[in-house]
LOMILUM-174951 format. One record per residue (C-alpha): chain; x, y negated, z. Coordinates in Angstrom, 3 decimals. Layout:
<nodes>
<node cadena="A" x="X" y="Y" z="Z"/>
...
</nodes>
This chain:
<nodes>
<node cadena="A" x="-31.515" y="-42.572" z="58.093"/>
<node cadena="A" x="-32.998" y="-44.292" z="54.919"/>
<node cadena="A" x="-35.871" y="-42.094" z="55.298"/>
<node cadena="A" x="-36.727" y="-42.572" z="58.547"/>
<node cadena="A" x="-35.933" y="-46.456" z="58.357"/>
<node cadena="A" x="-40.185" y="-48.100" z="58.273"/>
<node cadena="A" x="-41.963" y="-44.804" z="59.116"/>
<node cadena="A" x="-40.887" y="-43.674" z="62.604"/>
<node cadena="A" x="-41.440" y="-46.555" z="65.531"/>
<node cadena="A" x="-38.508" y="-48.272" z="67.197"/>
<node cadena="A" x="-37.339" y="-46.497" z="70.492"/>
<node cadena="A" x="-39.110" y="-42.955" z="69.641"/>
<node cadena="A" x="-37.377" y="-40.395" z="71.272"/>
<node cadena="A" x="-36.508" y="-37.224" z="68.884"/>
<node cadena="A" x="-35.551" y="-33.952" z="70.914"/>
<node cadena="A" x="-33.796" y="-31.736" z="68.314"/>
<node cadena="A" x="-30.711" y="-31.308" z="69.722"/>
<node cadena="A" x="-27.706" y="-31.265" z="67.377"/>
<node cadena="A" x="-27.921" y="-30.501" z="63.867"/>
<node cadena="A" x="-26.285" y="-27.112" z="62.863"/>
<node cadena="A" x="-24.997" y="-27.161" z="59.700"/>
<node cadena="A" x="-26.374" y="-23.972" z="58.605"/>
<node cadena="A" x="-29.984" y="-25.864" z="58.870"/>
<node cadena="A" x="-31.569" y="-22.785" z="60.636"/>
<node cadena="A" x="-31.706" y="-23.986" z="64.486"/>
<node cadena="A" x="-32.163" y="-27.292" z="65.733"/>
<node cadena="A" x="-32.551" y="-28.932" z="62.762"/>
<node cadena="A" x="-35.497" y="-27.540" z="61.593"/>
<node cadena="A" x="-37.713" y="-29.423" z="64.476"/>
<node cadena="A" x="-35.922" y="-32.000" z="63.157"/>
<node cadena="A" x="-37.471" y="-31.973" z="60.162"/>
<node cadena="A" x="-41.112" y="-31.082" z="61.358"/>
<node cadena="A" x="-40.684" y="-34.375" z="63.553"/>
<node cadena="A" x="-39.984" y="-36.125" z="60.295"/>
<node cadena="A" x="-42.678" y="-34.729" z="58.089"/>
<node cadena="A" x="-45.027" y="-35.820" z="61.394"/>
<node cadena="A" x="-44.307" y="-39.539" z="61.269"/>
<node cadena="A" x="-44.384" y="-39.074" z="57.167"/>
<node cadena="A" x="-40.955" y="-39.502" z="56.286"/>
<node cadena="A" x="-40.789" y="-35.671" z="54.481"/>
<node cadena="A" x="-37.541" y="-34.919" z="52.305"/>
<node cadena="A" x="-37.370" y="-36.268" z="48.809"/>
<node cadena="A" x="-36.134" y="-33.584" z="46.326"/>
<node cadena="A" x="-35.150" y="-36.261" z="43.884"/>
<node cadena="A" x="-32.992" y="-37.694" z="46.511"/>
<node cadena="A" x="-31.868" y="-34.762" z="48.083"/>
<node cadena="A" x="-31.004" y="-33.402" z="43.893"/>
<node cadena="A" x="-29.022" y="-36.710" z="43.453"/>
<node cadena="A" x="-26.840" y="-36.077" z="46.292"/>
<node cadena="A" x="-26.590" y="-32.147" z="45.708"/>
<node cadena="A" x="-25.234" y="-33.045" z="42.039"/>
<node cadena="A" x="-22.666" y="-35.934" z="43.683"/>
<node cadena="A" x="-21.386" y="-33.270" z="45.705"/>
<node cadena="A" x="-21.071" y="-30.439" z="43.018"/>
<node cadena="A" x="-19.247" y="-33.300" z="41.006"/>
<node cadena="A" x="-16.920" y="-33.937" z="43.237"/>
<node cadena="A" x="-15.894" y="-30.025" z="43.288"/>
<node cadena="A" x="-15.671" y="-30.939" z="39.029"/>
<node cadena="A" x="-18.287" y="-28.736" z="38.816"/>
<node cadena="A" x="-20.684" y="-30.285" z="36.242"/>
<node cadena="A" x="-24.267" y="-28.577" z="35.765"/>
<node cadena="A" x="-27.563" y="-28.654" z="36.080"/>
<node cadena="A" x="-29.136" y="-28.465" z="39.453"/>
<node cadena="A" x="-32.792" y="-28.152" z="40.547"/>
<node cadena="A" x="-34.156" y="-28.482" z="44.004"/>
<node cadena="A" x="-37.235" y="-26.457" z="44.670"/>
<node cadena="A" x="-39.572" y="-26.421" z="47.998"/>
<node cadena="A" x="-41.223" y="-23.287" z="48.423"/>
<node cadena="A" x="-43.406" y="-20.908" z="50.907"/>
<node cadena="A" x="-40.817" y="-18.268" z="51.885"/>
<node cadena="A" x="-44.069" y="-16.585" z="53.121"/>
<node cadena="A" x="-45.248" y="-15.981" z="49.426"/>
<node cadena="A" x="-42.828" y="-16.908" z="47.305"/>
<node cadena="A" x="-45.193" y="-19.847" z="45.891"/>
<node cadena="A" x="-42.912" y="-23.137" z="44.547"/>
<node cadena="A" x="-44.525" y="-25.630" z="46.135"/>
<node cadena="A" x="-42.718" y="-28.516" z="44.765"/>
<node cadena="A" x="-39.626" y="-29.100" z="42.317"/>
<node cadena="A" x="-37.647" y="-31.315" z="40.424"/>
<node cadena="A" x="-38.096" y="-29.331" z="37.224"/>
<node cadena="A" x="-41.565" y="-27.392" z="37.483"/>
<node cadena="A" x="-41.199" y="-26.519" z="33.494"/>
<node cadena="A" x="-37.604" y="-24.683" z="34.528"/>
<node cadena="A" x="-37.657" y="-20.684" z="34.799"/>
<node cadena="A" x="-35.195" y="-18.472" z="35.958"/>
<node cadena="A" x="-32.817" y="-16.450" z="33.960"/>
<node cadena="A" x="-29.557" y="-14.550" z="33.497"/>
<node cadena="A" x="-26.858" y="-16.998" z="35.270"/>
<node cadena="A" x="-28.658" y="-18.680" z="37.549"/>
<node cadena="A" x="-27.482" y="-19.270" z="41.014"/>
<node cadena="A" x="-29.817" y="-19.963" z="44.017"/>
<node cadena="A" x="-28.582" y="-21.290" z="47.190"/>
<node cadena="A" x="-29.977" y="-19.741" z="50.758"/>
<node cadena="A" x="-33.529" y="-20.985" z="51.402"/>
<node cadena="A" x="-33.087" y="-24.271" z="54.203"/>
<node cadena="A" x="-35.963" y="-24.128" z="56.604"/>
<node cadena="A" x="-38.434" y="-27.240" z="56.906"/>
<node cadena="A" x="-41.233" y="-25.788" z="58.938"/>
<node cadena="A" x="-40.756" y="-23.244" z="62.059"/>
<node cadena="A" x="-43.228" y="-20.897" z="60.392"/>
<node cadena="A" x="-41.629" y="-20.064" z="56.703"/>
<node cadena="A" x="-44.209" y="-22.455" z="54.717"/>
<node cadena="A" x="-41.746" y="-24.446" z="53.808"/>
<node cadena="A" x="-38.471" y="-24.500" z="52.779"/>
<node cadena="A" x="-36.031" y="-26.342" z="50.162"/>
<node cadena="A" x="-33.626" y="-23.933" z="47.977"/>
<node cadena="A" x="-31.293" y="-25.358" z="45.383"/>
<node cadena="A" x="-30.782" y="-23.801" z="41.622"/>
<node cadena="A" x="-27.467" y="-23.796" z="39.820"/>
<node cadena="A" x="-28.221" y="-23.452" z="36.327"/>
<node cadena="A" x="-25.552" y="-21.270" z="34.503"/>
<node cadena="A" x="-22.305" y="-22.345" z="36.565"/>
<node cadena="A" x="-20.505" y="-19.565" z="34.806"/>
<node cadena="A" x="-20.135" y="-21.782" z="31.847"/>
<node cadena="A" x="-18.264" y="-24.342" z="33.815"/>
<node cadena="A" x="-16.267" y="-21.263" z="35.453"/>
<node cadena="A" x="-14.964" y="-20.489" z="31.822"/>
<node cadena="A" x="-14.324" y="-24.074" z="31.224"/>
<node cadena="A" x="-12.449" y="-24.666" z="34.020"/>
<node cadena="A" x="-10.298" y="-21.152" z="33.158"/>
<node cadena="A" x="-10.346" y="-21.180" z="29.720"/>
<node cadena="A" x="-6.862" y="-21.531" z="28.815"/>
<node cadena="A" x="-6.186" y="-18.557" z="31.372"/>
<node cadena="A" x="-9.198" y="-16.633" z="29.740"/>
<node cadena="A" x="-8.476" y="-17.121" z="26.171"/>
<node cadena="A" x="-4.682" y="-16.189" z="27.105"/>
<node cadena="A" x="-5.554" y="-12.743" z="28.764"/>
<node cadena="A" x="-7.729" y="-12.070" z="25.647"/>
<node cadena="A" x="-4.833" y="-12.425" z="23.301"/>
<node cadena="A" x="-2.869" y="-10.786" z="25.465"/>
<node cadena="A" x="-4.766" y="-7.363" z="25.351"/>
<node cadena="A" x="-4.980" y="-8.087" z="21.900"/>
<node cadena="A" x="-1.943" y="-7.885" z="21.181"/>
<node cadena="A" x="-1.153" y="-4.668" z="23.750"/>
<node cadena="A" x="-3.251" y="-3.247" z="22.084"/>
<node cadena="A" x="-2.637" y="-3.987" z="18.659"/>
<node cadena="A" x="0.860" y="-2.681" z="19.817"/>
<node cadena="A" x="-0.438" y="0.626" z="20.980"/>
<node cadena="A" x="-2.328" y="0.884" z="17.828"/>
<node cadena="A" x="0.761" y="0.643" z="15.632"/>
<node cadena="A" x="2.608" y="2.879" z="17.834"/>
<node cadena="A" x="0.686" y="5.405" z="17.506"/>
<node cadena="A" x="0.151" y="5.093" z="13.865"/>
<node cadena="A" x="4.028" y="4.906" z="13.496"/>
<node cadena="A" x="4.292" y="8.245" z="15.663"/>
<node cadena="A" x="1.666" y="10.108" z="13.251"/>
<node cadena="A" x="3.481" y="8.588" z="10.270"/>
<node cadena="A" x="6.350" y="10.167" z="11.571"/>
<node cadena="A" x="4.831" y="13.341" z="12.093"/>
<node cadena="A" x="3.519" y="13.081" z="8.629"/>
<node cadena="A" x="6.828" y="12.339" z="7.260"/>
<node cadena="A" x="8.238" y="15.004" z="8.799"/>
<node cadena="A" x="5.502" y="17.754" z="7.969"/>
<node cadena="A" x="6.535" y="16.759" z="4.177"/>
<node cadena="A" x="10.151" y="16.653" z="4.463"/>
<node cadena="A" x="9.853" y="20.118" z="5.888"/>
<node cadena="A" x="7.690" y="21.530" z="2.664"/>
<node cadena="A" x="10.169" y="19.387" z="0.469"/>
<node cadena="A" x="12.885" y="21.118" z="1.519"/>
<node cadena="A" x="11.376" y="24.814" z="1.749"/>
<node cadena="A" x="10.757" y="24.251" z="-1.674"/>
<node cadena="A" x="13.691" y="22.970" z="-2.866"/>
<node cadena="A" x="15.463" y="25.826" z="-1.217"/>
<node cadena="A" x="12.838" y="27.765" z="-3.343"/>
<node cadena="A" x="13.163" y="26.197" z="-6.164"/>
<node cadena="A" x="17.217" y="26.314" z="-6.332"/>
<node cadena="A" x="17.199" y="29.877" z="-5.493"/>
<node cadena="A" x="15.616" y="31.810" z="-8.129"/>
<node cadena="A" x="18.824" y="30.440" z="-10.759"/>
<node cadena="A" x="21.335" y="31.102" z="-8.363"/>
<node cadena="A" x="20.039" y="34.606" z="-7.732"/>
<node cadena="A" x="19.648" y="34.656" z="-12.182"/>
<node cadena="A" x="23.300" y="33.671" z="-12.006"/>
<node cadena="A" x="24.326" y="35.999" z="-9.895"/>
<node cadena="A" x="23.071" y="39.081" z="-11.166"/>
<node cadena="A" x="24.197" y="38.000" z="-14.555"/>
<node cadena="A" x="27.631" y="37.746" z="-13.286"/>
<node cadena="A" x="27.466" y="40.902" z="-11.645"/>
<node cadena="A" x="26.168" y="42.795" z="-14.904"/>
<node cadena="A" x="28.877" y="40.856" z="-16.498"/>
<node cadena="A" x="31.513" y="42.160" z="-14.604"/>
<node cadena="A" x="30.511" y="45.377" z="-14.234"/>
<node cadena="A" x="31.444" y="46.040" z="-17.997"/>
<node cadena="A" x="28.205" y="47.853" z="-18.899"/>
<node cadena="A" x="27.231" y="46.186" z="-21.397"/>
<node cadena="A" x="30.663" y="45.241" z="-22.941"/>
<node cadena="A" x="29.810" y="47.376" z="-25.819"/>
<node cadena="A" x="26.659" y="45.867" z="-26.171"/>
<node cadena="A" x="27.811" y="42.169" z="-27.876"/>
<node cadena="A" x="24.053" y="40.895" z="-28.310"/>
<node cadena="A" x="23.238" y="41.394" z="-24.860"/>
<node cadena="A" x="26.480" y="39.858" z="-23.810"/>
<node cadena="A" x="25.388" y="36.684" z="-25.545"/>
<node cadena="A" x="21.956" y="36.955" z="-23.866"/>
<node cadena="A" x="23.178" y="37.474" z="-20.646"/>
<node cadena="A" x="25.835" y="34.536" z="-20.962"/>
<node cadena="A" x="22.852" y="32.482" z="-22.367"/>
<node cadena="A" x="20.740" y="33.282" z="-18.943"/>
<node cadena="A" x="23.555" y="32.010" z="-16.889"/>
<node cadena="A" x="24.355" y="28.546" z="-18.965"/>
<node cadena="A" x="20.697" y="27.640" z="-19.088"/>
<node cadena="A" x="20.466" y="28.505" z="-15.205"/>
<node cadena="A" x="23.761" y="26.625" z="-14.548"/>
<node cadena="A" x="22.030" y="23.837" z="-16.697"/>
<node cadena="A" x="18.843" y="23.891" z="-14.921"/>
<node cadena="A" x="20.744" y="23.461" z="-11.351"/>
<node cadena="A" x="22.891" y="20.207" z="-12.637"/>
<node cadena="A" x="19.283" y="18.964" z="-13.798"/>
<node cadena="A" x="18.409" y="18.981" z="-10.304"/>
<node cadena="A" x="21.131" y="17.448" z="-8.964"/>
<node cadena="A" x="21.258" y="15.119" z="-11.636"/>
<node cadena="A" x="17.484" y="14.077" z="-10.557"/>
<node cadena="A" x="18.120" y="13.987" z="-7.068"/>
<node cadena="A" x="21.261" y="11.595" z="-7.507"/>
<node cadena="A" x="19.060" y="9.212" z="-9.987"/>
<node cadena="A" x="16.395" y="8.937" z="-7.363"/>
<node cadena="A" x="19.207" y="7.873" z="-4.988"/>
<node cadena="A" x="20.475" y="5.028" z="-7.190"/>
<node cadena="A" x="16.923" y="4.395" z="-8.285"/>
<node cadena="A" x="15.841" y="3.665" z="-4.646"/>
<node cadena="A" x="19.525" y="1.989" z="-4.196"/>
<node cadena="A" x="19.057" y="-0.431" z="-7.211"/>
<node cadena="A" x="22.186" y="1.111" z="-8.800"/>
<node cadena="A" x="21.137" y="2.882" z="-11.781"/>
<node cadena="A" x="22.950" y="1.368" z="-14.772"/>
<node cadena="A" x="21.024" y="2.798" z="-18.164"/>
<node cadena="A" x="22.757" y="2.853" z="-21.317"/>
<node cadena="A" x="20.194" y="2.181" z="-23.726"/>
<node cadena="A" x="20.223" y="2.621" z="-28.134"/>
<node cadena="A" x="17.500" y="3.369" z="-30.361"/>
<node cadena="A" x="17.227" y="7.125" z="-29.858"/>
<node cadena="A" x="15.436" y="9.077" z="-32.894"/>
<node cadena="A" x="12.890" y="10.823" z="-31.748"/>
<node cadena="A" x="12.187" y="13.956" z="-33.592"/>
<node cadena="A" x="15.617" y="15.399" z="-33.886"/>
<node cadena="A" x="15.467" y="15.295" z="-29.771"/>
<node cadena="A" x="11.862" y="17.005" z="-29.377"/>
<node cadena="A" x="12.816" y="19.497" z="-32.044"/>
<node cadena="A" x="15.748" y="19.933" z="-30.164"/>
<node cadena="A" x="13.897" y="20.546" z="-26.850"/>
<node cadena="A" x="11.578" y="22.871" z="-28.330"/>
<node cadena="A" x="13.817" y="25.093" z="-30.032"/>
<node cadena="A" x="15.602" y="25.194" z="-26.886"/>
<node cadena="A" x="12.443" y="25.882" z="-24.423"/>
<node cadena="A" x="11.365" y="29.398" z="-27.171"/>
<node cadena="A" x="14.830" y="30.543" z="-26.008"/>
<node cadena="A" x="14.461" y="30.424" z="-22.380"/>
<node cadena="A" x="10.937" y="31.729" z="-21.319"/>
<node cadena="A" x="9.803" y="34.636" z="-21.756"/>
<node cadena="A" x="5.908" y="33.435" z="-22.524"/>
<node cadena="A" x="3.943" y="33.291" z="-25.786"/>
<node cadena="A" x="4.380" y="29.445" z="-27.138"/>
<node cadena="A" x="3.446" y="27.639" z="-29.848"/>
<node cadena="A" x="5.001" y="24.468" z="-30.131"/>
<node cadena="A" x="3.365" y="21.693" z="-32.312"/>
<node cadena="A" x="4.872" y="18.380" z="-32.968"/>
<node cadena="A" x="3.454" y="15.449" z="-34.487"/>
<node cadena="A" x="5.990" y="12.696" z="-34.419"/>
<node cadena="A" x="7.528" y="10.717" z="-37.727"/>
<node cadena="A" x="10.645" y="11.541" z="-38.730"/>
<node cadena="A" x="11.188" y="7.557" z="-38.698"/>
<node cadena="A" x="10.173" y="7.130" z="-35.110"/>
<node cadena="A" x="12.760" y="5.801" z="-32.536"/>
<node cadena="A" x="12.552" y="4.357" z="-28.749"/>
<node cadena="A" x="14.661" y="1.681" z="-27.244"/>
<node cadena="A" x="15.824" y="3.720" z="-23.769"/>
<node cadena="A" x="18.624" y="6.271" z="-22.163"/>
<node cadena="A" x="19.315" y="9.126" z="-24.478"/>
<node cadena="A" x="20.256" y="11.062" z="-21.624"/>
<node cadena="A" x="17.171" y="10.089" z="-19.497"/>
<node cadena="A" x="14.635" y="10.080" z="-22.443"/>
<node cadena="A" x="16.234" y="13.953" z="-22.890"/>
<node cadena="A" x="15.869" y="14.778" z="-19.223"/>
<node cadena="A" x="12.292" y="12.803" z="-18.883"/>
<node cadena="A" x="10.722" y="15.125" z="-22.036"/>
<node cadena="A" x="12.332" y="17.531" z="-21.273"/>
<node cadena="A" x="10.561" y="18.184" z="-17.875"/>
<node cadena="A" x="7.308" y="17.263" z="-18.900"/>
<node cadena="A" x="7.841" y="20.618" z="-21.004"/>
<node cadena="A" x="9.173" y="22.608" z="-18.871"/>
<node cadena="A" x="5.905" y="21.978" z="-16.364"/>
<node cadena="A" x="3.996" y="22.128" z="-19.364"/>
<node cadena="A" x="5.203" y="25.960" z="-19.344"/>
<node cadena="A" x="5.250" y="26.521" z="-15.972"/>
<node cadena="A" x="1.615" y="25.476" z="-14.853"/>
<node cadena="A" x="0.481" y="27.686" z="-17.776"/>
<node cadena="A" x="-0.695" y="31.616" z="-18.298"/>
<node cadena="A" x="1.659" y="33.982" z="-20.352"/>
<node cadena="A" x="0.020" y="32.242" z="-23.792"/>
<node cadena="A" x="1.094" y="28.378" z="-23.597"/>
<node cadena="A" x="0.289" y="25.610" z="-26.470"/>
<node cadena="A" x="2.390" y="22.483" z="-26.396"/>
<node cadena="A" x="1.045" y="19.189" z="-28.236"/>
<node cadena="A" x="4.340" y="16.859" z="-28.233"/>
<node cadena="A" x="3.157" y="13.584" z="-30.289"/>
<node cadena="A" x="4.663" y="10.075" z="-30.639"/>
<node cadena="A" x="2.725" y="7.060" z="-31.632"/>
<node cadena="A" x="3.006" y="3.471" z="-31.906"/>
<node cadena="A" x="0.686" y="0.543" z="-31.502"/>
<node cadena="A" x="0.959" y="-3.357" z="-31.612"/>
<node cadena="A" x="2.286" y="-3.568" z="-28.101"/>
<node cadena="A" x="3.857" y="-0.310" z="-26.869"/>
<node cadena="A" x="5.360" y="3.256" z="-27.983"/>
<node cadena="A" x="3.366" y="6.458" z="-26.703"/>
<node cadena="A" x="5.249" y="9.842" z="-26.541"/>
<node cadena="A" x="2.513" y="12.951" z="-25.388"/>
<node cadena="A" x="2.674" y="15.636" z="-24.221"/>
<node cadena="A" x="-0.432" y="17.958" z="-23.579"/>
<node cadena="A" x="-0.637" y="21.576" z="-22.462"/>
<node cadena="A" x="-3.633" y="24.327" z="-22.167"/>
<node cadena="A" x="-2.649" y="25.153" z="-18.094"/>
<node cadena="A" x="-3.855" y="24.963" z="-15.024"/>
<node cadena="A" x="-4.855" y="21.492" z="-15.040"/>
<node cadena="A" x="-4.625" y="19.389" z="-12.121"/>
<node cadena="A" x="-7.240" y="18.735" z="-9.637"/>
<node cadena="A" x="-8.364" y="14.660" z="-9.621"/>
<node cadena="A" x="-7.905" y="14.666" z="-5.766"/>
<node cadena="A" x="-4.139" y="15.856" z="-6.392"/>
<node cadena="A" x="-3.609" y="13.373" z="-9.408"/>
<node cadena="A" x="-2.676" y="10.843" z="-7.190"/>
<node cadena="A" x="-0.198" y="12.591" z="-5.313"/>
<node cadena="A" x="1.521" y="14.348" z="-8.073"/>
<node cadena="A" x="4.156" y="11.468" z="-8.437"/>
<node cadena="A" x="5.257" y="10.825" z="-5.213"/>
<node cadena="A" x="8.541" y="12.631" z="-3.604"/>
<node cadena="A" x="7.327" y="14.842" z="-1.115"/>
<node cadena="A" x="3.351" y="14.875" z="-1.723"/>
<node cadena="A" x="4.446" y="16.766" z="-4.942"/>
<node cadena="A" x="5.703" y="19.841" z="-3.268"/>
<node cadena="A" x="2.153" y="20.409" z="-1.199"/>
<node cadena="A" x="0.590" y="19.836" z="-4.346"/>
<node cadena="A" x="2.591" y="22.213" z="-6.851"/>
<node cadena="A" x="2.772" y="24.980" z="-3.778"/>
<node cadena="A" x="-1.194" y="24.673" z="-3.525"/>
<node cadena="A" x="-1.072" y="25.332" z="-7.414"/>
<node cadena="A" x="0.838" y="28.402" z="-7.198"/>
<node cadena="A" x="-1.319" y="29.994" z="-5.618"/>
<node cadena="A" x="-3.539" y="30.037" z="-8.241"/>
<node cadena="A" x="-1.008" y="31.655" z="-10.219"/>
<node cadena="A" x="1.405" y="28.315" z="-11.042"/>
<node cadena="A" x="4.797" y="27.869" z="-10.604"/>
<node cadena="A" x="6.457" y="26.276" z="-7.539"/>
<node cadena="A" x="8.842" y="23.377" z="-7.736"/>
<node cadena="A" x="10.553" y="20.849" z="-4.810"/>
<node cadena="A" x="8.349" y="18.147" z="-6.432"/>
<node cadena="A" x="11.244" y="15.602" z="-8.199"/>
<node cadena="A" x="10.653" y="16.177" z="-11.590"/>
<node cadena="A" x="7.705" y="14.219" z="-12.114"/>
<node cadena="A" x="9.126" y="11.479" z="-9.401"/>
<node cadena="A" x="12.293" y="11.263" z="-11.671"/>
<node cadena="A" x="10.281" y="10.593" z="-14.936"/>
<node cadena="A" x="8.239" y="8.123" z="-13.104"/>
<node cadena="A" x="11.024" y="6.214" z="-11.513"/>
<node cadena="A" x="12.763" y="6.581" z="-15.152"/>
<node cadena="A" x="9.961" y="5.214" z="-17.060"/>
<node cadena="A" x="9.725" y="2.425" z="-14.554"/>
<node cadena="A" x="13.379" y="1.356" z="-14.702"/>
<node cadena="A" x="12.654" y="1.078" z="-18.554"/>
<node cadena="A" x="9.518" y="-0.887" z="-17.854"/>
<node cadena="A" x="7.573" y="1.549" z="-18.432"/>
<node cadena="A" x="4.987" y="4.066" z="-17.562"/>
<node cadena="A" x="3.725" y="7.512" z="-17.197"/>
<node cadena="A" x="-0.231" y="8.121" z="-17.560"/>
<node cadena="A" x="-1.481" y="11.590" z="-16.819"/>
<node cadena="A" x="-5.071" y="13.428" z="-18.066"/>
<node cadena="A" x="-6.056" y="16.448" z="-17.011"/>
<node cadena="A" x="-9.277" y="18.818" z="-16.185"/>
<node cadena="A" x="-8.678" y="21.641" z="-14.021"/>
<node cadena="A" x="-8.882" y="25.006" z="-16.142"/>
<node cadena="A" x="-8.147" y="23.030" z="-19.335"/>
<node cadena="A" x="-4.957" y="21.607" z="-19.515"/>
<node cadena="A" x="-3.039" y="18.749" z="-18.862"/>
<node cadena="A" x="-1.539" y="15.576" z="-20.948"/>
<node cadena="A" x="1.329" y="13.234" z="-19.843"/>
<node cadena="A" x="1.973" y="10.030" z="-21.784"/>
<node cadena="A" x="5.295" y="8.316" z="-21.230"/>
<node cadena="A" x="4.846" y="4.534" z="-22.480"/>
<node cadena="A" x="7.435" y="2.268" z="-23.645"/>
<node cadena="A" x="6.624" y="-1.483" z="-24.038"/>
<node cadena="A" x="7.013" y="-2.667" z="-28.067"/>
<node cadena="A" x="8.621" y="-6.246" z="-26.784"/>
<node cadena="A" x="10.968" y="-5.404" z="-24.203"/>
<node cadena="A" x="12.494" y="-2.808" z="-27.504"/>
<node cadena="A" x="12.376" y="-5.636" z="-29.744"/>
<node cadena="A" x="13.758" y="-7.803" z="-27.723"/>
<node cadena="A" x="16.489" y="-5.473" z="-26.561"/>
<node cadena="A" x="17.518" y="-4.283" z="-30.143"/>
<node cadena="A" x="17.624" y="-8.023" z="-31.467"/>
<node cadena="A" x="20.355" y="-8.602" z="-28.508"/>
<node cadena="A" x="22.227" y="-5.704" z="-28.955"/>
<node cadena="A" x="24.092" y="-6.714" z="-32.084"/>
<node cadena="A" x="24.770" y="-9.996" z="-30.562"/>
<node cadena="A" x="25.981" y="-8.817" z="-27.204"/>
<node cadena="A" x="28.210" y="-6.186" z="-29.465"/>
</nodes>
């Protein structure tokens, strides 16, 4: 009524009928009447009350109100002539002013999908963490399941080779026992002894295993208790090596270079078992000629004991794996086939879990076709300290 309030004459009859509200019938002649007596629609008026009504749905955004020639297209007028159309826009249907298509009024809703989000957000953000965390959860499933399958790929080759591994000295042991008791060779007093030898040092060999397996346990448990002295250390590797040239069969030559002086702060019975498998692989990942380098030094902050072989050498991708439980068996069995010697993979697991419960460390060198060194290192202080509270604890 505003509009038409100064421009059409008192008492002029307008024939339009009722207004629809869709705008396309009767009120189109409406609005040519108008436009006739020069009261045309005002975009900026018709924009202000578009935006009232979108704000009273609480849907705040820009609007523009354009009149255009549905005929071609052309924008004939607008509220915002610099605006162009782009991804988000919303555009109302076009609301006829003239009979003929030349002119009709069509609203823009600039990006409403911003106030969309706004209005859902909480909802929004909440699904989003929602499938993040399904499927973080389906993620770690399925990384549990293959660790599983992992875990139970190497339990299987542990145990194959520990079967191995535990079966060539019980088979030793019992043929010895058999030859023993057939009485062939009672006659015969040196091979007696040799014979009763093979069956000790295989009997010893399967406690050494069992001992290992039970240290792990505590180890892993927190219950290993170690008894620890100052332990001389050439009496024990001459020990070991006089020992190892009566139980293989191979070609060794066994050099030492160690101080009669020397000692360690740790287990006798550990430091015994620790060297003495770093030998014995020394021997066994070697060809029928083996040289042993066994060598103890000492520096301002730590004790080294060495020991360094002409083998096989280890491969640097399997250097990392050659300390852990059951990657060790893969890794010694991949080894053998190049002419090595199998093994169930504790040994060098026990002498790192050893050295560590000392406070130690194990280091390892090696070059494939060259050889291989192993370096067990004791900390200087934590002896020191030790032996100055031994006599007072005593």
């Amino acid at each position: 009524m505003r509009r038409t309030k100064g421009t059409i004459p008192e008492g002029t009859r307008i024939v339009a009928g009722k207004v629809s509200e869709d705008g396309k019938d009767d009120y189109v002649p409406f609005q040519e009447i108008l436009i006739k007596y020069n009261a045309p629609i005002s975009l900026t008026q018709f924009d202000s009350i578009y935006r009232a009504d979108l704000i009273a749905e609480n849907i705040h955004t820009k609007t523009i109100i354009n009149k255009i020639n549905l005929r071609t297209g052309e924008v004939l007028e607008s509220t915002d002539p610099t605006f162009r159309a782009w991804w988000g826009t919303v555009e109302t249907e076009p609301a006829l002013l003239r009979r003929d298509s030349t002119e009709a009024i069509r609203a823009v809703i600039v990006s409403p999908h911003k106030n969309v989000f706004s209005r859902l957000g909480l909802l929004f953000i909440g699904s989003l963490v929602s499938m993040f965390f399904v499927g973080w959860g389906i993620a770690y499933q399925v990384k549990i399941i293959l660790l599983q399958n992992r875990i139970a790929e190497l339990r299987k080759n542990f145990s194959n080779a520990m079967v191995h591994d535990m079966k060539t000295p019980l088979n030793t042991i019992l043929m010895g026992a058999r030859i023993l008791s057939s009485g062939k060779i009672d006659h015969d007093t040196e091979k007696k002894k040799k014979h009763f030898d093979i069956i000790e040092d295989k009997c010893h060999h399967l406690l050494s295993l069992s001992d290992k397996v039970l240290t792990l346990a505590k180890i892993e448990e927190d219950k290993l208790i170690l008894d620890r002295t100052e332990v001389p250390l050439k009496p024990l590797i001459d020990e070991l090596g006089r020992n190892l040239l009566i139980r293989t069969d191979k070609q060794i030559t066994f050099e030492v270079h160690c101080p009669e002086t020397e000692q360690v702060y740790a287990d006798p019975m550990h430091l015994r078992e620790i060297i003495s498998n770093l030998i014995d692989n020394a021997v066994k990942y070697s060809g029928a000629s083996v040289h042993i380098n066994l060598s103890c030094q000492t520096t301002p902050n730590e004790k080294r004991i060495s020991v360094s072989d002409n083998g096989f050498g280890i491969p640097l991708k399997d250097q990392a794996l050659i300390f852990e439980k059951f990657e060790r068996a893969s890794a010694a069995n991949k080894r053998s086939l190049r002419g090595g010697a199998t093994g169930f993979g504790l040994g060098l697991t026990y002498v790192q879990q050893v050295m560590q419960a000392h406070g130690g460390s194990i280091e390892v060198e090696s070059i494939e076709g060259q050889g291989s060194e192993f370096t067990l290192i004791f900390p200087l202080l934590m002896q020191e300290i030790s032996f100055q509270l031994t006599p007072e604890t005593t």
